[in-house]
DSSP file (Angstrom, degrees, kcal/mol; ACC not computed):
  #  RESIDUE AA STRUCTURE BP1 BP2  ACC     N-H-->O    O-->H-N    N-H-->O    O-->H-N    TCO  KAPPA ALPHA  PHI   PSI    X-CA   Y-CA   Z-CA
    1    1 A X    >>        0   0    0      0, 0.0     4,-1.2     0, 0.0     3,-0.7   0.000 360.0 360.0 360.0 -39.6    9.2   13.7   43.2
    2    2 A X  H 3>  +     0   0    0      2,-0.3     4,-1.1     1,-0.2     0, 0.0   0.617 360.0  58.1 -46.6 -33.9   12.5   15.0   44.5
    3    3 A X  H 3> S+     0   0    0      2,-0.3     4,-1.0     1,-0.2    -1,-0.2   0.457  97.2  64.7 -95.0 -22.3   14.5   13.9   41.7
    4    4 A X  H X4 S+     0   0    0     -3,-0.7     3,-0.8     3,-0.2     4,-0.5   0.945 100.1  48.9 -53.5 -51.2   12.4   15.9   39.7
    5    5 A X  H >X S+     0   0    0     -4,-1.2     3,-2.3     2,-0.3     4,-2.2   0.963 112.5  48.0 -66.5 -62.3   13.6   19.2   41.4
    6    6 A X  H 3X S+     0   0    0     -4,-1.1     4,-1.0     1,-0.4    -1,-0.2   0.678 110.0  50.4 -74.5 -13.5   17.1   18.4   41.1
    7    7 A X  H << S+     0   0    0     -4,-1.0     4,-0.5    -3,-0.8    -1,-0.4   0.766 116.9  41.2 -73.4 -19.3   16.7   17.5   37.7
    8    8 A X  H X> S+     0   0    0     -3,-2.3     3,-3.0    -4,-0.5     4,-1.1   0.948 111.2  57.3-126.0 -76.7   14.8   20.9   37.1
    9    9 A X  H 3X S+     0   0    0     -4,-2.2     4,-1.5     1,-0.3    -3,-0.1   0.757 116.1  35.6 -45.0 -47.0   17.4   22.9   39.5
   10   10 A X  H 3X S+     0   0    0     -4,-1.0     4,-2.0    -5,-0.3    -1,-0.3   0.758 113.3  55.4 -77.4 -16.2   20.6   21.7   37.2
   11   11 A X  H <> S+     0   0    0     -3,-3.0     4,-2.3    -4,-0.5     5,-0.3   0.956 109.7  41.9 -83.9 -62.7   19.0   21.8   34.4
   12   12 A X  H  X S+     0   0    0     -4,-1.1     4,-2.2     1,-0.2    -2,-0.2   0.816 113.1  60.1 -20.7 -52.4   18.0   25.5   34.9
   13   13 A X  H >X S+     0   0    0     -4,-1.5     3,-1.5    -5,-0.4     4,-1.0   0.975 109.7  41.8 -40.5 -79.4   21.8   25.9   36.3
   14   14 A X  H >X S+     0   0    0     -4,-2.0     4,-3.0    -3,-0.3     3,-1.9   0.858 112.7  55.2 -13.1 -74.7   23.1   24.7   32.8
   15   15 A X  H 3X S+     0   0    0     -4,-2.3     4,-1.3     1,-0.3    -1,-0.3   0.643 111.0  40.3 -49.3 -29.5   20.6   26.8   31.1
   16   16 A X  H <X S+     0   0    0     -4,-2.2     4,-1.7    -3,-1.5    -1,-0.3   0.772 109.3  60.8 -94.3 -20.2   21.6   30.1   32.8
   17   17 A X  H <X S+     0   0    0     -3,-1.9     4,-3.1    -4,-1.0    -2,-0.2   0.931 107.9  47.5 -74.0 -41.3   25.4   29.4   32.6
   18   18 A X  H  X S+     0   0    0     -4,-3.0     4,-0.9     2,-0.2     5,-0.4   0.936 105.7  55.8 -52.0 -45.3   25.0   29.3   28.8
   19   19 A X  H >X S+     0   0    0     -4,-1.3     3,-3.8     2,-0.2     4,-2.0   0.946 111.8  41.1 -43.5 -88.8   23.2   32.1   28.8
   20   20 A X  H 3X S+     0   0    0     -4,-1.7     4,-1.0     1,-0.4    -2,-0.2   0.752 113.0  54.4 -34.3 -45.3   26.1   34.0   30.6
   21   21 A X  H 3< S+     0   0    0     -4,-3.1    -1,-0.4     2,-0.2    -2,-0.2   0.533 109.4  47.8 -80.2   3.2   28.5   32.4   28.6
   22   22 A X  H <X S+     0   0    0     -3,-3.8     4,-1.7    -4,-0.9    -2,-0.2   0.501 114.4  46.6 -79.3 -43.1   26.6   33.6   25.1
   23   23 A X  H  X S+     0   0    0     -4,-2.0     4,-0.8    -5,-0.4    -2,-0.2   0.814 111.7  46.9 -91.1  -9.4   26.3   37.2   26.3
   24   24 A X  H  X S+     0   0    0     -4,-1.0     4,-1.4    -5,-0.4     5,-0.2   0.772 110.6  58.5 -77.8 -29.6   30.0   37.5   27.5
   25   25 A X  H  > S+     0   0    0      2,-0.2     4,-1.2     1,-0.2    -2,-0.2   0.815 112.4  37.8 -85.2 -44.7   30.5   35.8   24.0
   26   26 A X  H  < S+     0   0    0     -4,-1.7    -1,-0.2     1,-0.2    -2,-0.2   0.632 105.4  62.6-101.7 -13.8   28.7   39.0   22.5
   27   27 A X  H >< S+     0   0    0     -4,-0.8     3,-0.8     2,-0.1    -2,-0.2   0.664 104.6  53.1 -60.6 -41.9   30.2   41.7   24.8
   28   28 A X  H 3< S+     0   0    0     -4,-1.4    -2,-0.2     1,-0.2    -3,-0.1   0.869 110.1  49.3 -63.4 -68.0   33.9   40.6   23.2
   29   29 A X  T 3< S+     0   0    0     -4,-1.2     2,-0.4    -5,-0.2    -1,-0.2   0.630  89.3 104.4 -52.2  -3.4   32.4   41.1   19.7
   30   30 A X    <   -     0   0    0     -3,-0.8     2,-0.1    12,-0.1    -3,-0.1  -0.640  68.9-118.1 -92.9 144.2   30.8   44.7   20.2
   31   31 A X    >>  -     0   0    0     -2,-0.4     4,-2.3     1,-0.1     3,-0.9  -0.384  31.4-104.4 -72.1 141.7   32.4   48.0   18.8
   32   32 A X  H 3> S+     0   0    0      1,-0.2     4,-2.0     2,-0.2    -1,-0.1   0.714 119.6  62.5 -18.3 -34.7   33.6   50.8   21.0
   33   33 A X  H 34 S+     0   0    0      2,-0.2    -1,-0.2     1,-0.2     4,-0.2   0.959 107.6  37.1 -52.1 -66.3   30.3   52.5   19.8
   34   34 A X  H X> S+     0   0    0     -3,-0.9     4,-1.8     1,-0.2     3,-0.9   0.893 107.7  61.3 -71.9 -33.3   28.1   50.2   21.1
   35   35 A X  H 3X>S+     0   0    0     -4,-2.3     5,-2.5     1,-0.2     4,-1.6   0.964 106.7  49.1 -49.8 -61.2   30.0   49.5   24.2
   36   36 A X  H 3<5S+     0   0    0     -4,-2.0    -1,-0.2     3,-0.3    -2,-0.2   0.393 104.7  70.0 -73.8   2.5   29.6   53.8   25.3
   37   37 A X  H <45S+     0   0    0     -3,-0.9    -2,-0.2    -4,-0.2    -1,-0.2   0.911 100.0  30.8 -53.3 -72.1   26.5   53.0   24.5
   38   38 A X  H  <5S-     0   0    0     -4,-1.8    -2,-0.2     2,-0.1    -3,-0.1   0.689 120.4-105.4 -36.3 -42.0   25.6   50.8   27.4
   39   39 A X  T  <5S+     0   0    0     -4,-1.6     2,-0.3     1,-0.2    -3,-0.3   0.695  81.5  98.3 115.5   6.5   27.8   52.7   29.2
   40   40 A X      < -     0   0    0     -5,-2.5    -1,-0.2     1,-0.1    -3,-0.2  -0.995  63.6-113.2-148.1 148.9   31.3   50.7   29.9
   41   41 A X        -     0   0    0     -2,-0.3    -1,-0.1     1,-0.1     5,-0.1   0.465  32.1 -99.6 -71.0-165.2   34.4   51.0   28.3
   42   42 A X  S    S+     0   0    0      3,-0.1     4,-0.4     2,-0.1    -1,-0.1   0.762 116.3  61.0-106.7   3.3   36.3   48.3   26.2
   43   43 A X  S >> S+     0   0    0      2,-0.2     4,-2.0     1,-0.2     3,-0.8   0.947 108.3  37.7 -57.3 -66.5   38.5   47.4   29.3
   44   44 A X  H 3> S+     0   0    0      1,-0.3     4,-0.8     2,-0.2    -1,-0.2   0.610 120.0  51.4 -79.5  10.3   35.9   46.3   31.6
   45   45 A X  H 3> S+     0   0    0      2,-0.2     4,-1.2     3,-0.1    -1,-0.3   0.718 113.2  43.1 -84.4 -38.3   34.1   44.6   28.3
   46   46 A X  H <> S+     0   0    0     -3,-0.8     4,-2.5    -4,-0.4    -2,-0.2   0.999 116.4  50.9 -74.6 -49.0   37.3   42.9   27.5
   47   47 A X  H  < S+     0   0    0     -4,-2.0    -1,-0.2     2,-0.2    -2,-0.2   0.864 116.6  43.7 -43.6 -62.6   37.5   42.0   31.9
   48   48 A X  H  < S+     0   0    0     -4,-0.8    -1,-0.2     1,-0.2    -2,-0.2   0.986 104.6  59.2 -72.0 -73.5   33.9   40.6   31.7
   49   49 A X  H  < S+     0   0    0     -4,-1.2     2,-0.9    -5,-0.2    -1,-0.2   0.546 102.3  57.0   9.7 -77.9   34.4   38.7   28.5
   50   50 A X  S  < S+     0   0    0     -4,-2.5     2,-0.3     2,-0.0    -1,-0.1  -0.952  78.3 119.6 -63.4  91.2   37.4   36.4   30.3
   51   51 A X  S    S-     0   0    0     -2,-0.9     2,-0.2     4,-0.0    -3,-0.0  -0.608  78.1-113.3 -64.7 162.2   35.5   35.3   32.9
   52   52 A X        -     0   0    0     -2,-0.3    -2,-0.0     1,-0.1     0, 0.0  -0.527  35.1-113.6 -93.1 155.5   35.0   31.7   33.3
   53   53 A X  S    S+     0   0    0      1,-0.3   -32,-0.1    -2,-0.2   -33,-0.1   0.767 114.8  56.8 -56.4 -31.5   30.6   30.8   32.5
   54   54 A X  S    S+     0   0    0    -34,-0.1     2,-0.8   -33,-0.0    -1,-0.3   0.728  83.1  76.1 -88.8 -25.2   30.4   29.9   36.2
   55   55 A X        +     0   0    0      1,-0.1    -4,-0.0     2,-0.0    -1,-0.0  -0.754  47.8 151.4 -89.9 115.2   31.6   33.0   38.1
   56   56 A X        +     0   0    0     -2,-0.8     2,-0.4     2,-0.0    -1,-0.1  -0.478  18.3 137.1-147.2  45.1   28.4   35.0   37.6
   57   57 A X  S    S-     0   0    0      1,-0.1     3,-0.1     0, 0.0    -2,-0.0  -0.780  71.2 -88.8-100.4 147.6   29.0   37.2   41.3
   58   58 A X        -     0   0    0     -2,-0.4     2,-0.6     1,-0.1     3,-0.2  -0.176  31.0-106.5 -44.2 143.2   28.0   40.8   40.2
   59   59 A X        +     0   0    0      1,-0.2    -1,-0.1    -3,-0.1     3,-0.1  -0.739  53.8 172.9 -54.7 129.1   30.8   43.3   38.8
   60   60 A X        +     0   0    0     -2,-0.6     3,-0.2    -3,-0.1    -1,-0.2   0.686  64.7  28.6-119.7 -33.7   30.6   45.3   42.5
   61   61 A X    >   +     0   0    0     -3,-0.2     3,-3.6     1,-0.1     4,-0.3  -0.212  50.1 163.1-145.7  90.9   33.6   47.7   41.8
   62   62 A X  T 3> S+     0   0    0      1,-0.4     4,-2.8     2,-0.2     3,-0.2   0.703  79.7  69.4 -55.6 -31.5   34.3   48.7   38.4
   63   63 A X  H >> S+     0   0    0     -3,-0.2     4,-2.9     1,-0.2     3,-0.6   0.975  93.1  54.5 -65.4 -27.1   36.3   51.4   40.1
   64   64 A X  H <> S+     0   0    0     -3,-3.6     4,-1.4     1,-0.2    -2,-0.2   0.799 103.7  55.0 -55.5 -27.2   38.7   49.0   41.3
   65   65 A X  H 3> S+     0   0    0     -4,-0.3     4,-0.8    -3,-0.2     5,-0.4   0.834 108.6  50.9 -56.4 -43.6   39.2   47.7   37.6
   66   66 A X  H <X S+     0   0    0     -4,-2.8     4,-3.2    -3,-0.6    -2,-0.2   0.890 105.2  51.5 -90.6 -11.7   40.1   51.4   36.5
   67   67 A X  H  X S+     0   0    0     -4,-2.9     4,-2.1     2,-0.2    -1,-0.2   0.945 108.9  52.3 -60.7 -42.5   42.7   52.1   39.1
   68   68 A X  H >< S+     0   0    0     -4,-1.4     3,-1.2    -5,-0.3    -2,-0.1   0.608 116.4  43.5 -46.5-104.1   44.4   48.6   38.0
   69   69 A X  H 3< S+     0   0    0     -4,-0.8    -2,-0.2     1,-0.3    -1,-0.2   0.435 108.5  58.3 -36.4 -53.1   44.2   50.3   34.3
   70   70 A X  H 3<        0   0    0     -4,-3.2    -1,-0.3    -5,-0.4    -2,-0.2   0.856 360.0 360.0 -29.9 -83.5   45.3   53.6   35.6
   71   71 A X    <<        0   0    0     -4,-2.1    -1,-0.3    -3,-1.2    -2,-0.2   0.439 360.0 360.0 -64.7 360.0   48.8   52.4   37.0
C-alpha cells in the first residue's frame, strides 16, 4: 500500500515538473504584446524561461531583477 503512494507522489512530481517546464517553454515564445499583457516585461520572461524544470520557488522579488537590469 505504501509503494503505491510513492509511486503516486513521483509520478505527480514528474507530472508537475513538465508542466512547469512546458509553460516556461511557452513564456520564451510569446511577443512583447502578449507579455504586457500578463503584466511582465520580456526580461523577467526571458529570467523565468532559463530556469532549470525543478526550481519551481515563487518569483518573490521581481524588483530585485529590475535593479540588476537597471545597472
Amino acid at each position: 500500500m505504501m509503494m503505491f503512494s510513492l509511486a503516486n507522489k513521483v509520478l505527480a512530481k514528474i507530472l508537475f515538473w513538465r508542466e512547469i517546464h512546458m509553460e516556461r517553454s511557452q513564456l520564451r515564445r510569446m511577443s512583447e504584446d502578449l507579455l504586457k499583457d500578463i503584466g511582465i516585461s520580456k526580461v523577467e520572461a526571458d529570467h523565468e524561461a532559463r530556469r532549470p524544470f525543478w526550481d519551481t520557488a515563487a518569483f518573490a522579488d521581481s524588483s530585485r531583477l529590475k535593479r540588476q537590469v537597471l545597472h
